[in-house]
C-alpha positions in Angstrom: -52.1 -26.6 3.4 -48.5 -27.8 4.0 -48.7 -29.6 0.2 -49.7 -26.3 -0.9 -46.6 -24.9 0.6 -44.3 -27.3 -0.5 -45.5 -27.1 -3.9 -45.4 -23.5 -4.6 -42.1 -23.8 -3.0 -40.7 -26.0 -5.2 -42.1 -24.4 -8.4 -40.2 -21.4 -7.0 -37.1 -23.4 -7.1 -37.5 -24.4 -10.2 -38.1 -20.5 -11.4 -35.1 -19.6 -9.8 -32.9 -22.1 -11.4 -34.0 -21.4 -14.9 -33.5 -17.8 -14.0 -29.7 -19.0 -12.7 -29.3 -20.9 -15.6 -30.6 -17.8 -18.3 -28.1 -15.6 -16.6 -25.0 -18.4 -17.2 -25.9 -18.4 -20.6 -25.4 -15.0 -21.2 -21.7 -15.4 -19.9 -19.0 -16.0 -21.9 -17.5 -18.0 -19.3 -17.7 -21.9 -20.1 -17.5 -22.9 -16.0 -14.7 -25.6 -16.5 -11.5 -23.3 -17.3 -9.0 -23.0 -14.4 -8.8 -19.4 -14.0 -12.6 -18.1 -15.1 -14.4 -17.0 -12.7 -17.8 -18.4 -11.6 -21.2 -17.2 -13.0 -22.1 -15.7 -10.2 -20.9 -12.8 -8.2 -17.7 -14.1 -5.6 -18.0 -12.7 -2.0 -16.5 -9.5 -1.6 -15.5 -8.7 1.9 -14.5 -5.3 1.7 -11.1 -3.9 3.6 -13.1 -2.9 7.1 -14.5 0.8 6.5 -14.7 2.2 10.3 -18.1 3.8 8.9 -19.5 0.4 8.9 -20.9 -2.1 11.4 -19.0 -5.0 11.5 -19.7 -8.7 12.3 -16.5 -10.3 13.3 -17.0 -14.2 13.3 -14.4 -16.6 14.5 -14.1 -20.3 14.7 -12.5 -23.0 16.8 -12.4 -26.3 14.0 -10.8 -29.6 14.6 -13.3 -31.3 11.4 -13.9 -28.5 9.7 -17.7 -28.4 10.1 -17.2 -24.9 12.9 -15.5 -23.3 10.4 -18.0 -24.4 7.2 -21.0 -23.1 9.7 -18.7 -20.0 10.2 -18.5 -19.6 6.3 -22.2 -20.3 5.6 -23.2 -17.9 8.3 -20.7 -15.0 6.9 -22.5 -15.7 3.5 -26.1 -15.2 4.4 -25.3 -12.4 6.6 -23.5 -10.7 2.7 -26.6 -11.3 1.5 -28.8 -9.7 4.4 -26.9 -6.8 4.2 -24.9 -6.4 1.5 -22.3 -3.8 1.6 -24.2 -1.9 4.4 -22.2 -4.7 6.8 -18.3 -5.5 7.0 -18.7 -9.8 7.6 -15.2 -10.9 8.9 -14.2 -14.4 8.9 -11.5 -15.9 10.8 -9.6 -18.6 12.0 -9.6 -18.0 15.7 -5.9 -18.8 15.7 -4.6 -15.4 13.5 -7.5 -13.3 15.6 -5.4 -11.2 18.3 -7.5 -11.5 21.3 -6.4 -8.1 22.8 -8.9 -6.8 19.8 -11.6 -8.0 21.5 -12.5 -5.5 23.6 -12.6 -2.8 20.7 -15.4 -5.0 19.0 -19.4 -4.1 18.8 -20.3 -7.8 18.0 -18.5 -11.3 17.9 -20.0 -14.5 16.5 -18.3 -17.8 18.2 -18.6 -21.1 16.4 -16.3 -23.0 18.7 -16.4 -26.7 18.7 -15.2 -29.1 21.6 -12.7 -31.5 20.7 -11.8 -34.7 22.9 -12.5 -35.1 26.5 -13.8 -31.4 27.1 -11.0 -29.8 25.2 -10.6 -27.1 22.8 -9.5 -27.5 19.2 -6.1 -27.3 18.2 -6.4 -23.6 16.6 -8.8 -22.2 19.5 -6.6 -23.4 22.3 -5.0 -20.3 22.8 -7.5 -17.8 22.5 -9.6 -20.4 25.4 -7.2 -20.3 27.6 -6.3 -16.3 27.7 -10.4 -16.2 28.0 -10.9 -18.0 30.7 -7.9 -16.6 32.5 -9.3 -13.1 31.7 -12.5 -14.0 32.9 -10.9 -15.7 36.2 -9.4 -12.6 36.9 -12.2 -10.3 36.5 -14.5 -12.7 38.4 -11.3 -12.5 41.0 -11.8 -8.6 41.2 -8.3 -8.4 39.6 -9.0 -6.9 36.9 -12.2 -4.7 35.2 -14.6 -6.0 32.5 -13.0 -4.9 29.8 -16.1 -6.4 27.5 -18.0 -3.6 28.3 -20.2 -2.5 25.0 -19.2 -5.5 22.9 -22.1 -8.1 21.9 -21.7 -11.9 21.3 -23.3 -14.6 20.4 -21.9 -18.6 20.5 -22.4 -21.9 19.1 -20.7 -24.7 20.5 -20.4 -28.0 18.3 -20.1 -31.3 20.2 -21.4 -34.6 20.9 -24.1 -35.6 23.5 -22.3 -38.9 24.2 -19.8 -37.1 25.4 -19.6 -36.4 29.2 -18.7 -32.9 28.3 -20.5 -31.9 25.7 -19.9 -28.5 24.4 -17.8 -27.9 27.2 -15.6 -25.1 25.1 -18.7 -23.6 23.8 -20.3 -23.4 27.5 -17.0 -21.9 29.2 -16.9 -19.5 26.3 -20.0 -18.0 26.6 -19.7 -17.9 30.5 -16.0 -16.3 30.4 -17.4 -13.3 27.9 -19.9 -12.3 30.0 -18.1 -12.1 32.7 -15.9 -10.0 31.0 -18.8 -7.6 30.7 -20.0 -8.4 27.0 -23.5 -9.0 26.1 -25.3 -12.1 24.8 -26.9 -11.1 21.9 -29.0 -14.3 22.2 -29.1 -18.2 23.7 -26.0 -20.5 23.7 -26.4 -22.6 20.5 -25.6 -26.5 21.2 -25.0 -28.1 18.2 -25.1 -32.2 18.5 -22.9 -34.7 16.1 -25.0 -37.3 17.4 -27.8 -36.0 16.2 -28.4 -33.6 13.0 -25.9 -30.6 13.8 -26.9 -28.6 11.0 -30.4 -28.3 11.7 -29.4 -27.6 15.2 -27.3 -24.7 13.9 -30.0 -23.4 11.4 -32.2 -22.7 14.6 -29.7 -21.0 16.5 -28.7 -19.0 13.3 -32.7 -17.7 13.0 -32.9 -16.8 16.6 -29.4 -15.0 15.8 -31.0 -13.1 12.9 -33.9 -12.6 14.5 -31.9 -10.7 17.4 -30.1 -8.9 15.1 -32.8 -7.4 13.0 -34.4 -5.9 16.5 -30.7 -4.4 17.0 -30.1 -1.9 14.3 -27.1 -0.2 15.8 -24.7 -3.8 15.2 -26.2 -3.7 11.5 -26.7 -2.0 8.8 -29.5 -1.4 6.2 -31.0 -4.5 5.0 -30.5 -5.6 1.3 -32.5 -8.8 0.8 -36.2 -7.5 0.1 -38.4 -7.6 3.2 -36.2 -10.0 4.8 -36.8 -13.0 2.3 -33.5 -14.6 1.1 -33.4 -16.0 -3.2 -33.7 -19.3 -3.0 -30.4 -19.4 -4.8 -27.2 -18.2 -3.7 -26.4 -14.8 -3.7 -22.6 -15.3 -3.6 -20.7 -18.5 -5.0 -17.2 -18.1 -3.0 -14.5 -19.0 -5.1 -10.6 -18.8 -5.1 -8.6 -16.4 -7.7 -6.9 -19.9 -9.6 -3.6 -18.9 -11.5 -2.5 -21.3 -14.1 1.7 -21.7 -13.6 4.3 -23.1 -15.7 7.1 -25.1 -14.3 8.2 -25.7 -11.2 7.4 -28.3 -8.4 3.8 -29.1 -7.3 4.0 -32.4 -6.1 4.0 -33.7 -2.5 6.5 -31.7 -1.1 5.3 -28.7 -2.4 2.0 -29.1 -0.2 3.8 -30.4 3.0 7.1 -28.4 3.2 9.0 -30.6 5.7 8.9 -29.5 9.2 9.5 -30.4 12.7 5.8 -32.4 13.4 5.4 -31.0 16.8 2.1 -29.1 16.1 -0.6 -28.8 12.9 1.7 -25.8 11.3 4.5 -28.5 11.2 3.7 -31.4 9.7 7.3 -34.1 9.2 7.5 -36.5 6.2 8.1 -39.5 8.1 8.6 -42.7 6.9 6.5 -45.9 7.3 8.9 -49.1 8.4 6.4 -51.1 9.3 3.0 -52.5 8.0 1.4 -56.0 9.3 -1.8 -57.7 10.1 -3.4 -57.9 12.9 -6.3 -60.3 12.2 -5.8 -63.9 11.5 -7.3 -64.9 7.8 -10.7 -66.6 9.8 -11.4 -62.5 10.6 -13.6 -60.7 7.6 -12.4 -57.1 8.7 -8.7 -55.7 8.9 -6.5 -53.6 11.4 -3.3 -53.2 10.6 -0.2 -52.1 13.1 1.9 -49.2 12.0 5.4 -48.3 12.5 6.5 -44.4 11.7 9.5 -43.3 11.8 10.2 -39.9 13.0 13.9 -39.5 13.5 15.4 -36.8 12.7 12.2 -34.8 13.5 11.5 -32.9 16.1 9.0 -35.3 17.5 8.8 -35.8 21.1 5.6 -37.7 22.7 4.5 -39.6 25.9 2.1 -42.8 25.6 -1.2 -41.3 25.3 -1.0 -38.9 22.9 -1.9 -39.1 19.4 -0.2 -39.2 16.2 -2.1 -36.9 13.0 -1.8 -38.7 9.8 -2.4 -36.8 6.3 -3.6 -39.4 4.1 -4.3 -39.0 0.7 -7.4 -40.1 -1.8 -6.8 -43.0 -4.0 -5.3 -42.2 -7.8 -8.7 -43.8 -8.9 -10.7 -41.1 -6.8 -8.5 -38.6 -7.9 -8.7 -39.6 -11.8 -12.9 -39.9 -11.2 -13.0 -36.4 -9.7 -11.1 -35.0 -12.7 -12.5 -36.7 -15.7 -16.0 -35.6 -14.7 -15.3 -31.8 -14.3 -12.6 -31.4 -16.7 -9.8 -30.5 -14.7 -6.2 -31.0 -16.0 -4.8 -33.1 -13.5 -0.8 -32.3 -14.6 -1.8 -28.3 -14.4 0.2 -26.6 -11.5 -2.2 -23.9 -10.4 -1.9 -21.5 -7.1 -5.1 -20.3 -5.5 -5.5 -16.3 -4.2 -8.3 -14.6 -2.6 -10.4 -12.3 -4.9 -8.6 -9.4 -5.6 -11.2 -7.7 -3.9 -11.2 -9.5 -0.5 -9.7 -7.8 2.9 -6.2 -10.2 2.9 -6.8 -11.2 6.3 -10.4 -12.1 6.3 -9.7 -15.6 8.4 -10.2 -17.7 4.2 -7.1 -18.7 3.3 -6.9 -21.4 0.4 -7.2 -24.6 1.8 -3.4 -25.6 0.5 -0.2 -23.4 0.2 1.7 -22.4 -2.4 1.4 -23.7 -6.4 0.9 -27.5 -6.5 -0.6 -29.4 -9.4 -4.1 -30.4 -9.4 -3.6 -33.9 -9.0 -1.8 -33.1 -5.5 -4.3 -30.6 -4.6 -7.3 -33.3 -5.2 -4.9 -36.0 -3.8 -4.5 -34.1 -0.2 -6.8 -31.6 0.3 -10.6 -32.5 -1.4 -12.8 -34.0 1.0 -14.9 -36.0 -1.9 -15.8 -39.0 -0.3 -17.9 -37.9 2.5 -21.4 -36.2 2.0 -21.7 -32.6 0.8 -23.7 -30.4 2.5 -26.4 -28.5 1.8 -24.9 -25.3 1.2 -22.5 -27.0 -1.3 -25.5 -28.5 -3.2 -26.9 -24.8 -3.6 -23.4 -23.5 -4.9 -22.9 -26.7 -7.3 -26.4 -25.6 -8.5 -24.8 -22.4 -10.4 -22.6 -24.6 -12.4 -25.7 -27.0 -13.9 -25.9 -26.6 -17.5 -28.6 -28.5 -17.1 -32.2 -27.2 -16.1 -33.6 -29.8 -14.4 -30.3 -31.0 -12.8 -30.0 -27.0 -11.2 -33.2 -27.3 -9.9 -32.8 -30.5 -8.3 -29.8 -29.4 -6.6 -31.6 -25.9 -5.7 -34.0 -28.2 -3.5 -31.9 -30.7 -2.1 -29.7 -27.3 -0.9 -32.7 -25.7 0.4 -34.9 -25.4 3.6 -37.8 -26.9 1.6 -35.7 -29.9 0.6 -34.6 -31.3 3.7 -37.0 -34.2 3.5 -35.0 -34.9 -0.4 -31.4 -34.4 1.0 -32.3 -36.7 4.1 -33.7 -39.5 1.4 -30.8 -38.7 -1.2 -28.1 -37.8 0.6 -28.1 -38.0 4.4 -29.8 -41.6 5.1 -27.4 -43.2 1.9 -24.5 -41.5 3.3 -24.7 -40.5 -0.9 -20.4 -38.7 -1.5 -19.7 -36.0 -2.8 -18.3 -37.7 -5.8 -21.3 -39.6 -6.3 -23.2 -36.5 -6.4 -20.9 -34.9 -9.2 -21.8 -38.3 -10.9 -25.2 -38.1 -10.8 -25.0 -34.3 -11.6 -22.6 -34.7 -14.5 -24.0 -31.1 -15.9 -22.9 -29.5 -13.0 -19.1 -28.3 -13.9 -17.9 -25.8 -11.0 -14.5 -24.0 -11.8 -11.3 -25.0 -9.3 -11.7 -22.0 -7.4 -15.3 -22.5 -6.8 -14.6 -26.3 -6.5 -12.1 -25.6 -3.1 -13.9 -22.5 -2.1 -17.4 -23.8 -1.4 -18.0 -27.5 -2.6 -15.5 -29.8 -1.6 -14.2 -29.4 2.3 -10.5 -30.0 3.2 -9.1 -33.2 3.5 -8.6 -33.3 7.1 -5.7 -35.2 8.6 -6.8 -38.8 11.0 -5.9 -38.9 14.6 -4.6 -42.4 16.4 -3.8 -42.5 19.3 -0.4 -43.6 20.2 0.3 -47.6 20.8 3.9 -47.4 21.9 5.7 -45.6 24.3 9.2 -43.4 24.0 11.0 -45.7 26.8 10.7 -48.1 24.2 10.7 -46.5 20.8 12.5 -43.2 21.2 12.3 -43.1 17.4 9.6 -44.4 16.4 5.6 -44.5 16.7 2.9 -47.0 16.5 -0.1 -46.7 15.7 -3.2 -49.5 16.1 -5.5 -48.7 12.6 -8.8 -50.5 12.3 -9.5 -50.4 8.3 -12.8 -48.9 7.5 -14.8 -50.5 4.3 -18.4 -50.9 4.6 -20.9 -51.3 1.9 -23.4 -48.3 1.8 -27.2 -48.2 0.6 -26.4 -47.2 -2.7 -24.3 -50.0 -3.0 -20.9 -48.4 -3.4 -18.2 -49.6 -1.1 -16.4 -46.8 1.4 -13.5 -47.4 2.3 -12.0 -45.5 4.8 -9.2 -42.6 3.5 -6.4 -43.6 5.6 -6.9 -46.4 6.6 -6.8 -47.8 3.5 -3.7 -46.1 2.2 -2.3 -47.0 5.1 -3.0 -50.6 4.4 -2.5 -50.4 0.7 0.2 -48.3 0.0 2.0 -47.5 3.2 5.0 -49.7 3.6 7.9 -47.7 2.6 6.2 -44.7 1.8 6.3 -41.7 3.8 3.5 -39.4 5.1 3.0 -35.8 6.5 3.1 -36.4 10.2 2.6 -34.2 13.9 1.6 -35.5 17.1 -1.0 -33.9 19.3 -0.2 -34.2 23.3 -3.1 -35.0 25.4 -3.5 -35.7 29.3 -3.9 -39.4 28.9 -1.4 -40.4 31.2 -0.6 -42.9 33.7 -0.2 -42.0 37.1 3.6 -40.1 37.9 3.7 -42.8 40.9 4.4 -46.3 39.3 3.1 -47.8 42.2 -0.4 -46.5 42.4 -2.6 -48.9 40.8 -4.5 -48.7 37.5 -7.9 -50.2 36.0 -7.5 -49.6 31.7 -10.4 -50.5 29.4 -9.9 -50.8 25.9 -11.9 -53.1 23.6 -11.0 -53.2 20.0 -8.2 -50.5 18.8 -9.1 -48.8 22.5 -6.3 -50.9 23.6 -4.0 -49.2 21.6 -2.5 -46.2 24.4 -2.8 -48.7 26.6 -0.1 -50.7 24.4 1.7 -47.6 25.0 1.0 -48.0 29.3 2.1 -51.5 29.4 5.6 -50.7 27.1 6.2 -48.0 29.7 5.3 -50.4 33.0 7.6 -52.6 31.1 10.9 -49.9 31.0 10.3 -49.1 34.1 9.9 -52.1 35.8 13.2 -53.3 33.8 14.8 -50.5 35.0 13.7 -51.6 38.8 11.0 -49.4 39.8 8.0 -51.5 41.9 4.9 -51.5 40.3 0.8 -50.7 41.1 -1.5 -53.3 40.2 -2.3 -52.8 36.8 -5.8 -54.7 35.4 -6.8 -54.7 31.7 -10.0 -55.3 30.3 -9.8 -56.0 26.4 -12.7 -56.9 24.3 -12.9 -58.2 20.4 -15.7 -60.5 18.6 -13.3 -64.0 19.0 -9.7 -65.2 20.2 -9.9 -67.2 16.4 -10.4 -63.6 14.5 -9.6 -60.2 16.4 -7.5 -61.0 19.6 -4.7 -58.4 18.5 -1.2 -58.3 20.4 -2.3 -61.5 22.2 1.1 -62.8 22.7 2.4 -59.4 23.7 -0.4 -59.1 26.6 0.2 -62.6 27.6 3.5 -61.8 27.7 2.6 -59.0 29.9 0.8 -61.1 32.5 4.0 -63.6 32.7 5.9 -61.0 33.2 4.5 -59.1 36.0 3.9 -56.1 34.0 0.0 -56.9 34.2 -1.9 -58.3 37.0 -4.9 -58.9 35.3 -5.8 -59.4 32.1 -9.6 -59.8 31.4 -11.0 -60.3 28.1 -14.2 -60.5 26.6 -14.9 -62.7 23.6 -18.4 -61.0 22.3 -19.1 -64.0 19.6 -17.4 -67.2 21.4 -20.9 -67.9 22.3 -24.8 -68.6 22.8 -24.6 -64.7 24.9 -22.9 -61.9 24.3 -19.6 -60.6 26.6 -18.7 -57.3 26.7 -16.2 -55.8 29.1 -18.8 -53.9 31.3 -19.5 -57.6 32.3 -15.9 -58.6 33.3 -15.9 -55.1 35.2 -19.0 -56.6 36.9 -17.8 -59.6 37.6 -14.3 -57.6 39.2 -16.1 -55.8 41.0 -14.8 -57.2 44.6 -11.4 -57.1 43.3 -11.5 -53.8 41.6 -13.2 -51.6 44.6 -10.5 -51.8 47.0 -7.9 -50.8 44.4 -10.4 -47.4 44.0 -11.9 -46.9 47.4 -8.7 -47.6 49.0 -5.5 -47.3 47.2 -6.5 -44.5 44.7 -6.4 -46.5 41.4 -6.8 -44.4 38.3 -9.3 -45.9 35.9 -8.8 -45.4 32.6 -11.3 -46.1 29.0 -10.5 -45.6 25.6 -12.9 -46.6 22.6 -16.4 -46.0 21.5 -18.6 -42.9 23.4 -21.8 -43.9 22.0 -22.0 -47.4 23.6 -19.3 -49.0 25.2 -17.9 -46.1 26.9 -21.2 -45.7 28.7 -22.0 -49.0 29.7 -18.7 -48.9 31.5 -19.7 -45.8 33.0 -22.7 -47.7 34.2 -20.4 -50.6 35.8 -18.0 -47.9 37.6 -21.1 -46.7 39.4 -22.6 -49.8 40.4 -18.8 -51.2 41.4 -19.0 -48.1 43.9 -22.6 -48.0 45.0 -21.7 -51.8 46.5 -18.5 -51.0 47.5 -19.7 -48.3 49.2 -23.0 -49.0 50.4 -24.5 -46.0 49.2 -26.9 -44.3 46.9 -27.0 -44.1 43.5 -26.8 -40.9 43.5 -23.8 -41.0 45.8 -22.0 -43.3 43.7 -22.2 -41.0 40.7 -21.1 -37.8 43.1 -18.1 -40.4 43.6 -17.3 -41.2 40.6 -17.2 -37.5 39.3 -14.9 -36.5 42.1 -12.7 -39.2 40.4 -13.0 -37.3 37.4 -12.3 -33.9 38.7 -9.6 -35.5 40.4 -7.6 -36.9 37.2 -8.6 -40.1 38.7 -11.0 -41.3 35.7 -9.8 -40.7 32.2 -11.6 -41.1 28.6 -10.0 -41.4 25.5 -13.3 -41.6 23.3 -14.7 -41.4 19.8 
């Protein structure tokens, strides 16, 4: 029976493509001209008609993949209901939040970013929610949610000890505001396969919404069953320009670099080698400078970096879809869209095409289904569309795991093996390739030190995939490549990765790998102050790399460290220096007499920075057991201790 299924299903693809493909033919439009618009019908999201329902959908996004949920959900509920329904996407950031009370139904995709934080564009809206909630909860103030619907999907990571944290506070803070949930909290997991996690919130969402006509309107699709094609291709207005600047600056108009609406064109000084020659991977140490900015940042925070793809990327992309890479072009909504529907173009102002690819296409990572479908409506070729049909469709999941998901297959290699499928530039940005999102370090140096300046520890990414093409990591490699003397958009993100505001109160760090780099930061600030003849804490590190021969970065700074009285401790683990493996957890183990009365009596603050999936839990795992035999206790009661750490600012993670 499920053969059956699959069968008819894919011979329904097929239809549909050649259906697709009969309608491009009729055009006149060629699909590889700048400014033609696509085949099929753009989104039109109509200036909002008070006669209409309306579904107001916001996003928190620090990756982009909230606000691509956001934008695939705003397109299937277009072609649900048609014009019957104002859809409203936005960018929680430009939503005013005092609107939020005159709503019938809000969609949240809001994703949690860090150690239980918000995204940078949702932290505002968070934090009036939750204070509006606090008060109402406080009896201060009435539920002024009263009559408004919502529904929420938080995106996270289960290795993460607060996963979907933003998501779960969200959905608590609006009802006690008085709104109501439409239906269950979706938890979307990174760790696992978030789309499909978000597909079956989305039905239960669409189920709720069909038994509540007054948040609707009339239904368009027939009897509820979508076209296995897409309705809608979304696609930027593209206006061709003569003269004037498009390069670099153009897309990063200098600013200050204190937040994401800022960025400062700082330049590198500084670009060396970490490993010895014996090592067969890289990390490099880099050196920005940001005088003259308006830069200010403690040891802890991180530093964004826009990097850019490599000219050969950039000439590959072009080539195959025909794009003139000198053309300066300047992207607009459709003439028909609401201006402030939350989709901006992804870049600002005219820039040439060659910048626009170089900064802000996302082509080496995997495209995602909903791409696939819209890249379908540019195949000139039948059997091409309706391979891209199914790998974009609920049918083809098994196909897009095999062909694109388990071979971690790019989007570029995609357009290589599709090379009929020719989308215009505005489709091209609008729904295939995602922004190019800037990388986030955290900081190795501290201002005490390097008023001017910023480090940054960058392991080089370059692994060989199953299709046999080498990946190599956006910035890192640029970084390592190209970015001596060059300079790069920059802004630096402040976090609450600090050490202790009493120099004297001891602390435990953990950093294997490029985790040690804030702590870099820690120890340059124990340094200035203990220079400047303030008494020191204990202070114990526990590093970890394969050998001292390969990976043992700033060696002869953290020996130096020791000498000098800045560390008491320094504990490393060599995992590859022999017959069994050594990992930090075991030095923390092995500590564990030493360690407890520093945490049980003197009220050290433990700190761990590095991988969430493994490390950072098998450290967790020693913390506990360090307790339970300092203590005496439970199991149980150890955990209960440790969290009260946590709550306490006691026990920070910087994690990835």
């Amino acid at each position: 029976m499920d053969l059956n299924v699959a069968l008819i299903a894919c011979v329904f693809l097929v239809i549909a493509a050649l259906a697709l493909l009969s309608i491009r033919r009729k055009s006149s439009s060629n699909g590889t001209s700048l400014s033609t618009a696509p085949p099929l019908a753009r989104p039109s999201i109509s200036a909002e008609d008070p006669s209409k329902p309306c579904v107001r959908i916001l996003y928190g996004t620090q990756t982009g993949t909230a606000e691509r949920f956001s934008k695939q959900l705003a397109n299937e509920l277009r072609g649900k209901y048609g014009d019957s329904t104002t859809v409203d996407v936005r960018d929680v950031e430009t939503y005013k939040p005092e609107r939020l009370g005159s709503e019938k139904l809000v969609v949240m995709c809001m994703a949690t970013y860090g150690d239980g934080e918000p995204t940078d564009n949702a932290a505002v809206f968070y934090s009036w929610l939750l204070k509006e909630a606090e008060a109402v909860e406080n009896g201060d103030k009435e539920p002024f949610l009263e009559g408004v619907s919502y529904a929420v999907f938080g995106l996270g990571n289960k290795q993460y000890e607060h996963f979907n944290s933003v998501g779960k506070k969200v959905f608590k803070a609006m009802k006690a505001c008085g709104a109501s949930a439409l239906c269950r909290r979706g938890d979307g997991d990174d760790d696992g396969v978030i789309d499909d996690d978000f597909e079956k919130w989305c039905a239960e969402l669409y189920e709720a919404l069909d038994k509540s006509s007054d948040l609707v309107g009339t239904r368009a699709d027939q009897n509820g069953v979508h076209a296995a094609a897409p309705a809608r291709v979304a696609a930027y207005e593209v206006e061709v320009l003569r003269g004037g600047a498009g390069g670099e600056a153009a897309a990063f108009p200098s600013g200050t670099g204190k937040d994401v609406h800022s960025p400062f064109w700082a330049k590198i000084t500084t670009v060396r080698e970490l490993h010895t020659p014996a090592s067969d991977r890289s990390c490099v140490h880099v050196e920005v400078d940001v005088s003259g900015s308006g830069i200010t940042y403690e040891a802890g925070d991180h530093i964004a970096i826009y990097a850019r793809n490599s000219e050969a990327v950039v000439g590959q992309v072009a080539e195959l879809l025909g794009f003139d890479l000198d053309a300066r072009i300047k992207l607009a909504l459709p003439a028909a869209a609401d201006a402030a529907c939350g989709l901006p173009p992804p870049f600002p102002g005219p820039l040439t095409v060659r910048t626009a690819l170089s900064y802000f296409a996302d082509v080496l990572s995997s495209p995602h289904r909903e791409a696939l479908n819209a890249l379908a409506s540019f195949a000139a070729d039948r059997e091409e569309a309706a391979r891209l049909l199914l790998l974009g469709s609920p049918a083809g999941k098994a196909e897009y795991a095999d062909f694109i998901g388990k071979p971690h297959r790019s989007l570029l290699e995609v357009l290589q093996a599709f090379p009929s499928a020719k989308p215009t530039i505005g489709a091209f940005f609008g729904c295939i390739a995602p922004r190019l999102q800037p990388r986030f370090y955290s900081i190795s140096s501290s201002p005490k030190q390097h008023p001017s300046s910023v480090h940054v520890t960058c392991a080089v990414v370059k692994d060989t995939m199953p299709t046999g093409r080498v990946h190599e990591g956006v910035a890192s490699t640029w970084l390592q490549r190209h970015g001596n003397g060059a300079a790069v958009p920059v802004f630096v993100r402040h976090s609450h990765f600090r050490l202790p505001k009493a120099a004297g109160t001891p602390v435990v760090m953990v950093g294997p790998g490029t985790g040690l780099a804030p702590f870099r930061g820690f120890l340059q600030e124990r340094a200035a102050l203990k220079n400047s003849g303030v008494e020191l804490g204990p202070a114990h590190l526990f590093f970890g790399c394969r050998s001292r021969g390969t990976d043992y970065i700033y060696q002869a700074e953290l020996e130096g460290y020791v000498a000098d009285g800045v560390l008491s401790n320094l504990h490393v683990a060599f995992s590859r220096d022999q017959s069994s493996k050594d990992y930090v957890q075991h030095h923390i183990e092995r500590e564990a007499a030493a360690l407890w009365p520093l945490i049980g009596e003197q009220g050290a603050h433990l700190y761990v920075c590095g991988d969430a999936k493994y490390m950072a839990k098998d450290v967790h795992k020693a913390f506990v057991a360090l307790v339970q035999k300092g203590k005496a206790c439970s199991g149980t009661q150890a955990e209960g201790f440790v969290k009260e750490l946590t709550d306490a600012g006691r026990y920070q993670r910087d994690v990835w």
